[in-house]
C-alpha positions as CSV (number, residue, x, y, z in Angstrom):
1,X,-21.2,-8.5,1.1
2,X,-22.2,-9.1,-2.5
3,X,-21.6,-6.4,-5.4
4,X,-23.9,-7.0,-8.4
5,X,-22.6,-4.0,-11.2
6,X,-24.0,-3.2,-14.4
7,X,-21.8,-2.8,-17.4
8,X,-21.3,1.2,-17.8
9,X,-19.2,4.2,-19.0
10,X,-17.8,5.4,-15.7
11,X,-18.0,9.6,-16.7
12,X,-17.5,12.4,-13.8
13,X,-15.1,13.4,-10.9
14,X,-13.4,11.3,-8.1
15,X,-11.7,12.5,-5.1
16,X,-9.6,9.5,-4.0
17,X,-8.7,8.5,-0.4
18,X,-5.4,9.3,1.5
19,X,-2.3,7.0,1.0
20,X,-2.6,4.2,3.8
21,X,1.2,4.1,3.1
22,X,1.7,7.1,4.1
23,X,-1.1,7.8,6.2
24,X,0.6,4.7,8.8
25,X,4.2,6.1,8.0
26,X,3.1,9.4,9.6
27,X,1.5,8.1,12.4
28,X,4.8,5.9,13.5
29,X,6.7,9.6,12.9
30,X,4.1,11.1,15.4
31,X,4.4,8.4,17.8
32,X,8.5,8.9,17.9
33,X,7.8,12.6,18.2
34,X,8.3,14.7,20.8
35,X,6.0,16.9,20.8
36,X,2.9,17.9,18.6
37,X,1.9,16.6,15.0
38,X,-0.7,17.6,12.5
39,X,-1.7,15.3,9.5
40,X,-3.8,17.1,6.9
41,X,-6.0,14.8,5.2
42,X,-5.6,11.5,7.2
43,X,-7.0,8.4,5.8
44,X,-9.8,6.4,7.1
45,X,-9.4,2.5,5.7
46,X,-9.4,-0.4,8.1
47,X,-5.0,-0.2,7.9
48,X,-5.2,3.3,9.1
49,X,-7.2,2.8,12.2
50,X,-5.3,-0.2,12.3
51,X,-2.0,2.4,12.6
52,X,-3.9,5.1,15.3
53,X,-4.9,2.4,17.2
54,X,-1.1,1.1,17.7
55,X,0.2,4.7,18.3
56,X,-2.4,5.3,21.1
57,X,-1.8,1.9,22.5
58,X,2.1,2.8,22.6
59,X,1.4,6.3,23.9
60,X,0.8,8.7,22.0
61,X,-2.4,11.1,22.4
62,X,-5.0,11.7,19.8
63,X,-5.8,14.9,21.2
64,X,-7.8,16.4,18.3
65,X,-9.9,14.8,15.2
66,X,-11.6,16.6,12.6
67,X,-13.1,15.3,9.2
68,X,-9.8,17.1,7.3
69,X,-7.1,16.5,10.6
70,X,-5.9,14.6,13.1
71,X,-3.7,16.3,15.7
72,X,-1.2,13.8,17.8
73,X,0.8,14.6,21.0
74,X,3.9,12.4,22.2
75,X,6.5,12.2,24.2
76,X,8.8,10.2,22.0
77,X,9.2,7.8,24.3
78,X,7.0,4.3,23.6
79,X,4.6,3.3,26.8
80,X,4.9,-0.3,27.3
81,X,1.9,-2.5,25.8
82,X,1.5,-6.4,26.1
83,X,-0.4,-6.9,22.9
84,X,-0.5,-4.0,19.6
85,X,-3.0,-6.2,17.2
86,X,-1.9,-4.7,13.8
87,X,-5.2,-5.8,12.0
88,X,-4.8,-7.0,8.3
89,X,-1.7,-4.3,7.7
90,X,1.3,-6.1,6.8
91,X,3.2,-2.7,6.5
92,X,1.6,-2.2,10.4
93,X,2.9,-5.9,11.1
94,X,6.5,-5.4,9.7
95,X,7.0,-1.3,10.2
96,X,6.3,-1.5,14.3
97,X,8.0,-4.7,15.2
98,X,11.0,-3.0,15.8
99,X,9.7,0.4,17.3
100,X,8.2,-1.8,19.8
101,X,11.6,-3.8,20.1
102,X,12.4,-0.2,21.3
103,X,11.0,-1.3,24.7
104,X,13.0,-3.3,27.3
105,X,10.0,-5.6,27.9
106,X,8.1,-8.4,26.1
107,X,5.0,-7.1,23.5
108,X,3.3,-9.3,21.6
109,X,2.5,-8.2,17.9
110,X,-0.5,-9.8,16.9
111,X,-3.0,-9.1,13.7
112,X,-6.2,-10.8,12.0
113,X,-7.3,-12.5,9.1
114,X,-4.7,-13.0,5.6
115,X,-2.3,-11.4,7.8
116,X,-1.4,-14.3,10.2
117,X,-0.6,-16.7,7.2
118,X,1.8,-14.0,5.4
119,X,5.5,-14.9,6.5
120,X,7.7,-12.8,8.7
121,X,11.0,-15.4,8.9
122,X,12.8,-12.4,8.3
123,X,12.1,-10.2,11.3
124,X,14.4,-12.6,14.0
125,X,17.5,-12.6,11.5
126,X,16.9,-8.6,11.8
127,X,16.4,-7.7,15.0
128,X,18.8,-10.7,16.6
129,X,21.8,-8.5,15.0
130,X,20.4,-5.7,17.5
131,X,20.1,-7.6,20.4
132,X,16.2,-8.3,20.0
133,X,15.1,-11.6,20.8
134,X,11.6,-13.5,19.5
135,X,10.8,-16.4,21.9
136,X,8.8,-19.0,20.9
137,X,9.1,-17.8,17.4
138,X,7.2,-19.5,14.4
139,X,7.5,-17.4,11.5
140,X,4.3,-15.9,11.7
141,X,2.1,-13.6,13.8
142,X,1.5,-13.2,16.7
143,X,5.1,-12.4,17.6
144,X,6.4,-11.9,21.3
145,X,9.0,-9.3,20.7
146,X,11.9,-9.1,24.0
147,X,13.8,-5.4,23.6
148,X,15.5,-3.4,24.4
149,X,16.9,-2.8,20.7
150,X,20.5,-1.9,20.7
151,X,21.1,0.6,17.9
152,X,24.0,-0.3,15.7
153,X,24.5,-1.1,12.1
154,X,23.7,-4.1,10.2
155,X,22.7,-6.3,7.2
156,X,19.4,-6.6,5.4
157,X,18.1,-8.6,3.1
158,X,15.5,-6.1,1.2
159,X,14.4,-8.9,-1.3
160,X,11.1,-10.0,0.4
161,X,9.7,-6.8,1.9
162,X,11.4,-3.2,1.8
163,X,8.9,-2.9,4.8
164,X,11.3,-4.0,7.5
165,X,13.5,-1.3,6.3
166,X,11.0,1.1,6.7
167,X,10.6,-0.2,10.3
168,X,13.9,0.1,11.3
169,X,14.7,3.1,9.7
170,X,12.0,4.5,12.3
171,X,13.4,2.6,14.7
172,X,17.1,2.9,14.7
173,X,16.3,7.3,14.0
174,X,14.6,7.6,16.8
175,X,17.3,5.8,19.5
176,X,20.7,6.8,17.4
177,X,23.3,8.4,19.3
178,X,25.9,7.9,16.7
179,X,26.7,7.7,13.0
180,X,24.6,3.9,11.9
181,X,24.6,2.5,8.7
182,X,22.2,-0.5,7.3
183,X,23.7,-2.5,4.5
184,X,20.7,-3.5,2.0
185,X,20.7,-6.1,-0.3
186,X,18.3,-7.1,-3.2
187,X,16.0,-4.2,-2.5
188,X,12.4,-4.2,-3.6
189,X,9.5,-1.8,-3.7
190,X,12.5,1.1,-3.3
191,X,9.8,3.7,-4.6
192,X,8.3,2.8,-0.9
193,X,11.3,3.8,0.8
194,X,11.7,7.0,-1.0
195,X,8.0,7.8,0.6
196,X,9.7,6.5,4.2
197,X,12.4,8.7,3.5
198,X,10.7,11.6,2.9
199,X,8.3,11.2,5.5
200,X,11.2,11.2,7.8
201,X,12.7,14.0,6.4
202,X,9.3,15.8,7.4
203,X,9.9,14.8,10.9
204,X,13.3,16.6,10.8
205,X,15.3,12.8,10.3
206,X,16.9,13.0,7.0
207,X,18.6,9.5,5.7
208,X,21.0,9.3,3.2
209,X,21.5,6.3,0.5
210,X,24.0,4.9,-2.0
211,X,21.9,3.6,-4.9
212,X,19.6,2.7,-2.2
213,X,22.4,-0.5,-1.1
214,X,24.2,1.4,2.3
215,X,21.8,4.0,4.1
216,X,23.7,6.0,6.4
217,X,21.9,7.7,9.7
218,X,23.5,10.5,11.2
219,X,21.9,12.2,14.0
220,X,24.0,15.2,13.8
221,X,22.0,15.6,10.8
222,X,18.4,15.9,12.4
223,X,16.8,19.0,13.1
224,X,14.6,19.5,16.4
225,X,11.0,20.5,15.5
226,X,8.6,21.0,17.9
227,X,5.1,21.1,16.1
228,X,5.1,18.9,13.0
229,X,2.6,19.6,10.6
230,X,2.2,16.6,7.1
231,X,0.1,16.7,4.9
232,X,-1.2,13.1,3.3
233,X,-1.0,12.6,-0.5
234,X,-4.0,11.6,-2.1
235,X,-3.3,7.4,-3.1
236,X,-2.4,6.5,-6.5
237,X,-2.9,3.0,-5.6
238,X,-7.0,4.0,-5.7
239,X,-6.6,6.6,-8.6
240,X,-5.4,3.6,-10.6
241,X,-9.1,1.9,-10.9
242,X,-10.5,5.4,-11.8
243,X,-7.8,6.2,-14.7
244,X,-7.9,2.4,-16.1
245,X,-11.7,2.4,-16.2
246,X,-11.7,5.6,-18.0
247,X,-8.9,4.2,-20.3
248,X,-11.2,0.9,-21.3
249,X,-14.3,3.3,-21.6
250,X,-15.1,6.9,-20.0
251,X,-14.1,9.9,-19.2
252,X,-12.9,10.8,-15.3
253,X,-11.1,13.5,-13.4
254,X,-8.7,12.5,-10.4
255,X,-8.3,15.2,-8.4
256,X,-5.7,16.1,-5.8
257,X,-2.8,13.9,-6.9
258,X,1.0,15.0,-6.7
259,X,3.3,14.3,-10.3
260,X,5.6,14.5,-7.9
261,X,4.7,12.0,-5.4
262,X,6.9,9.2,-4.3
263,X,4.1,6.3,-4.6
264,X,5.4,3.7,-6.5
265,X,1.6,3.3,-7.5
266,X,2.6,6.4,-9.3
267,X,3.6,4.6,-12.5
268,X,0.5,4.0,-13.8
269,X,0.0,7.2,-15.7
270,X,3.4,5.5,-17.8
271,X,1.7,2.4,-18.0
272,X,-1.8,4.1,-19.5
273,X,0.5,6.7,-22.2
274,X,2.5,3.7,-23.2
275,X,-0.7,1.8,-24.2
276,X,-1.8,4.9,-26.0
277,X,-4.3,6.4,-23.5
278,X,-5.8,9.7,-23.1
279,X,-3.8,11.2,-20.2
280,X,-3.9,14.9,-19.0
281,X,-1.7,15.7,-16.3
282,X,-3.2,19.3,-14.7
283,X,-1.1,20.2,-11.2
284,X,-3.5,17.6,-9.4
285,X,-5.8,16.6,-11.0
286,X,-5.2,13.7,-13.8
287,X,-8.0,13.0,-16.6
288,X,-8.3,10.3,-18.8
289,X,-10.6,10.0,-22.0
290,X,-11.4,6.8,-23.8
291,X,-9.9,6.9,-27.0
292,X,-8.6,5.3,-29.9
293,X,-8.0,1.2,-29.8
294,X,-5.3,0.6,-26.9
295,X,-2.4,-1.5,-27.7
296,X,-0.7,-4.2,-25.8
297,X,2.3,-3.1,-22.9
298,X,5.0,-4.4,-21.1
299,X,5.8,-3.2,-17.8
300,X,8.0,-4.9,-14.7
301,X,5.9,-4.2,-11.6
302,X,8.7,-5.7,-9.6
303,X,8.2,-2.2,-7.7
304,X,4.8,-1.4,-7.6
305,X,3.3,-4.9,-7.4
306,X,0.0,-3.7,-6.1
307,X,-0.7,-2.4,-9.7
308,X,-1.0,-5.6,-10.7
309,X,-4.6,-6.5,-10.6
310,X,-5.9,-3.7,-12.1
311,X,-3.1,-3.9,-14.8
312,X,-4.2,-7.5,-16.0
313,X,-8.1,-5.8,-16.5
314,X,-6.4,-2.9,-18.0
315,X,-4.2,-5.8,-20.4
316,X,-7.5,-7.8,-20.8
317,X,-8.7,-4.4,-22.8
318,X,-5.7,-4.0,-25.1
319,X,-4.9,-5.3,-28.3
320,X,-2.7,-8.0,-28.8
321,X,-0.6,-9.5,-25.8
322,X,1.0,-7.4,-22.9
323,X,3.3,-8.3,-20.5
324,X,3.5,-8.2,-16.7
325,X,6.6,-8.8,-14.7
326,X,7.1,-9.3,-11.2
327,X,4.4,-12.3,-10.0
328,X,7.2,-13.1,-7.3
329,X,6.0,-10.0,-5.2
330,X,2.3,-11.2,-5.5
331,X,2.3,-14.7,-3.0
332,X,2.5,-13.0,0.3
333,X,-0.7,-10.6,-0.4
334,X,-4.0,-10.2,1.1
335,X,-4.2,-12.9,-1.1
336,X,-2.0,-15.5,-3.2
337,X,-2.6,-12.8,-5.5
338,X,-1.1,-14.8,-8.7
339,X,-3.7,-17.3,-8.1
340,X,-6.8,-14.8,-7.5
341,X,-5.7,-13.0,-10.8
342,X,-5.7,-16.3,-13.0
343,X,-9.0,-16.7,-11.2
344,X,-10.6,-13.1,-11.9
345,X,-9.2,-13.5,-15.3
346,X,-10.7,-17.0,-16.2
347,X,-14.0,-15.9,-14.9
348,X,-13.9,-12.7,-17.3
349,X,-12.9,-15.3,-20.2
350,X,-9.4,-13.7,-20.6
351,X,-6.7,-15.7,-22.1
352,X,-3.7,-15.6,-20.4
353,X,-0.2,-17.5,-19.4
354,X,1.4,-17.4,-16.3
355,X,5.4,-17.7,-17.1
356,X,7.9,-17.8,-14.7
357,X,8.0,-14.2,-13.0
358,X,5.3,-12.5,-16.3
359,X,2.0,-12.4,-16.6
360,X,0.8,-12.3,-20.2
361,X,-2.4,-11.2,-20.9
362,X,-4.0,-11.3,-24.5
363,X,-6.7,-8.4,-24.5
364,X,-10.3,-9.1,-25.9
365,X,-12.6,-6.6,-25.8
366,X,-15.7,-7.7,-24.3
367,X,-15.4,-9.4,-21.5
368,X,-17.8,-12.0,-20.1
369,X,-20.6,-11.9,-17.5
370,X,-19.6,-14.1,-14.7
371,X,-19.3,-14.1,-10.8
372,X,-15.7,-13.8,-8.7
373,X,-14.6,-13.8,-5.3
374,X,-12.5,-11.3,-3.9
375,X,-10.8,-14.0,-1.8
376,X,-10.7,-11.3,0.8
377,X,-8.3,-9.2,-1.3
378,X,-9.6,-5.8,-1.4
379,X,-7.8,-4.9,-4.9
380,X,-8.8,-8.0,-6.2
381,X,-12.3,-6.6,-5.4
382,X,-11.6,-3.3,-7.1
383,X,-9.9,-4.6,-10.0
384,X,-13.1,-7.2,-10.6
385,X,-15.3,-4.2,-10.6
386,X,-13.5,-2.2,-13.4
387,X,-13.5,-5.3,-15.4
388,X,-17.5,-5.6,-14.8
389,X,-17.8,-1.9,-16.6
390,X,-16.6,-3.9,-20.2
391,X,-18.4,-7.5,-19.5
392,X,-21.5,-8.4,-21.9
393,X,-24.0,-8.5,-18.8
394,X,-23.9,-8.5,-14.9
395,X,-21.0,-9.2,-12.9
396,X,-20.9,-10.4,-8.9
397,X,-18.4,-9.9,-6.6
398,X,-18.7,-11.7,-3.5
399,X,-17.2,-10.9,-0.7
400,X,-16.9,-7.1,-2.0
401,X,-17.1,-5.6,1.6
402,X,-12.8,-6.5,1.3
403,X,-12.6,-3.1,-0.3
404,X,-12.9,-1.2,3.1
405,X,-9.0,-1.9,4.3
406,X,-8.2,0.5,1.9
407,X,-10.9,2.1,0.1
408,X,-14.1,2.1,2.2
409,X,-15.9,4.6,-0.2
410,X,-14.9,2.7,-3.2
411,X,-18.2,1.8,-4.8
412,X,-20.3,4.6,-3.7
413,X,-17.5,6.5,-5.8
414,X,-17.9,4.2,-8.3
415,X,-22.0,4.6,-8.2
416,X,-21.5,8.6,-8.2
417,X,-20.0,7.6,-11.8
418,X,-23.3,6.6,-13.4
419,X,-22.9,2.9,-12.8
420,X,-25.4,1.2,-11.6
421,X,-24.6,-1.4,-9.1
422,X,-26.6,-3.3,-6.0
423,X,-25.6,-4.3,-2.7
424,X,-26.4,-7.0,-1.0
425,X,-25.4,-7.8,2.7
């Protein structure tokens, strides 16, 4: 799909989508269930079904869906499945690897698209300390996964993904008969695990941490609920666009989002007040007015690395030279996401140097008409199209229809702004 958007002044009110990272955390906490859960708000992107689709395969039962709820019934105990196909998620990919390790027979884990090129070396080192083997093994999906996991403590390297800890904190609370601990080294994205944390918590699972390096799982600890009922925070991730459009020029209303969220995606309201934006925090909603001149930042992203595309079009706006830390995290994306950025950014006429682990973006003002490719990453998309409300003339974006694995509504939202923008399939 092609996007063709008019430069405009974004101006009204946007109800975002559900957290997919939530949203899929939930639906691996209903699956390990017994008994009945009820999520309030579910999302409806691509990695969402992606995460339904696995549950049902492994056995739970969707036994109610409404346009506001989606009520799940399980036994707790996984059905066995030769093949769960994971789509485009890598949190899908690395989060139920070792739930369905739970099972003492072979399942393949398989997915689509990016998502076979994205590495998972990490997963054998993991589950091989817990008596999981991966034959035939290649580093990459699809994976044939031999259980059954053995519960017992042991070492983790967080430094490439803190999504395996996620998995096996699902994993290891659902089978623990005793008192486990997981040492964790170089952890990243630990705003990520606070939102698995808390999700478990929900679930009647609470996890304790030391500085988020030894996490200790007791089961004595967990409480037995029969009917679990969650509700899913509205995403940051997707009020990020909204609030950094406003910033460059506008005025929009974010509705339904939680100060007190754990989304690491949550930091962009610091970003947006430290580069002298208009932000009103109002017990949900969150407003931003266009303002005065914005200034340069600097802001490590190491922990929220998914802000980083719309943070270099936010950057491209400012005055003088910001700084964005944390291009490590960006490789292993939906795309190489340090590469799509340079592109985006050299297509807008942004000057820029990439250095070491920082981005540094000189801001502009204007910023040129041109044409990008998403390269099939749906925030590259997003970011693209923020950055075509402050271009000189008309702005393409092929390959746009990326948006819909996690933001399907994203440009009819955008359209319900004022801008004008054309579709072409």
């Amino acid at each position: 799909m092609q996007v063709i958007i008019s430069p405009g002044i974004p101006a009204g009110t946007i109800h975002p989508p559900a957290s997919k990272s939530m949203m899929q955390r939930a639906c691996a906490g209903a699956l390990l269930h017994s008994g009945t859960t009820t999520i309030s708000n579910p999302g409806d992107s691509m990695d969402d079904r992606a995460a339904l689709d696995i549950i049902k395969q492994l056995g739970a039962r969707i036994i109610s869906v409404k346009q506001d709820e989606v009520q799940i019934l399980s036994s707790g105990s996984l059905r066995s499945a030769q093949v769960i196909n994971c789509g485009e998620s890598g949190l899908c990919a690395r989060m139920f690897t070792p739930i369905v390790a739970l099972l003492d027979k072979q399942v393949v884990v398989a997915g689509q698209g990016s998502l076979l090129q994205r590495p998972m070396q990490e997963v054998n080192g993991i589950l091989s300390q817990l008596g999981v083997s991966l034959p035939g093994f290649n580093g990459h999906l699809p994976i044939t996964i031999q259980g059954p996991l053995q519960p017992g403590s042991l070492h983790l390297d967080g430094s490439s993904s803190s999504q395996y800890l996620t998995g096996l904190l699902f994993a290891l609370t659902a089978t623990a008969q005793n008192i486990i601990t997981i040492d964790v080294t170089n952890l990243q994205s630990k705003p990520y695990i606070d939102l698995t944390l808390d999700v478990l918590a929900q679930f009647g699972k609470p996890v304790t941490h030391t500085d988020y390096r030894l996490f200790t799982i007791d089961p004595s600890s967990f409480v037995r609920k029969e009917i679990i009922s969650i509700v899913i925070e509205a995403d940051w991730s997707s009020a990020s666009y909204w609030l950094v459009a406003a910033a460059i020029s506008g005025s929009v209303r974010v509705n339904n989002l939680s100060a007190k969220s754990f989304q690491a995606d949550k930091a962009i309201v610091d970003v947006l007040l430290s580069a002298g934006a208009n932000v009103v925090i109002d017990q949900g909603p969150v407003s931003v007015i266009h303002g005065p001149q914005l200034s340069s930042f600097v802001y490590d992203a190491t922990h929220s690395p998914d802000l980083f595309p719309i943070l270099a079009i936010l950057a491209a706006a400012c005055s003088g030279t910001s700084h964005i830390k944390g291009l490590s995290r960006l490789i292993h994306k939906e795309s190489n996401r340090t590469a799509s950025i340079s592109h985006m950014l050299t297509a807008f006429g942004v000057s820029f140097e990439v250095d070491g682990d920082t981005l540094r973006v000189t801001g502009q003002g204007k910023l040129h008409a041109t044409t990008i490719d998403s390269h099939g990453d749906h925030r590259i998309a997003m970011a693209a199209a923020i950055g075509a409300l402050n271009a000189t003339g008309l702005v393409i974006i092929n390959n746009a229809q990326a948006v819909s694995k996690s933001y399907p509504q994203f440009f009819s939202h955008l359209a319900s702004l004022g801008i004008n923008l054309e579709s072409k399939h």
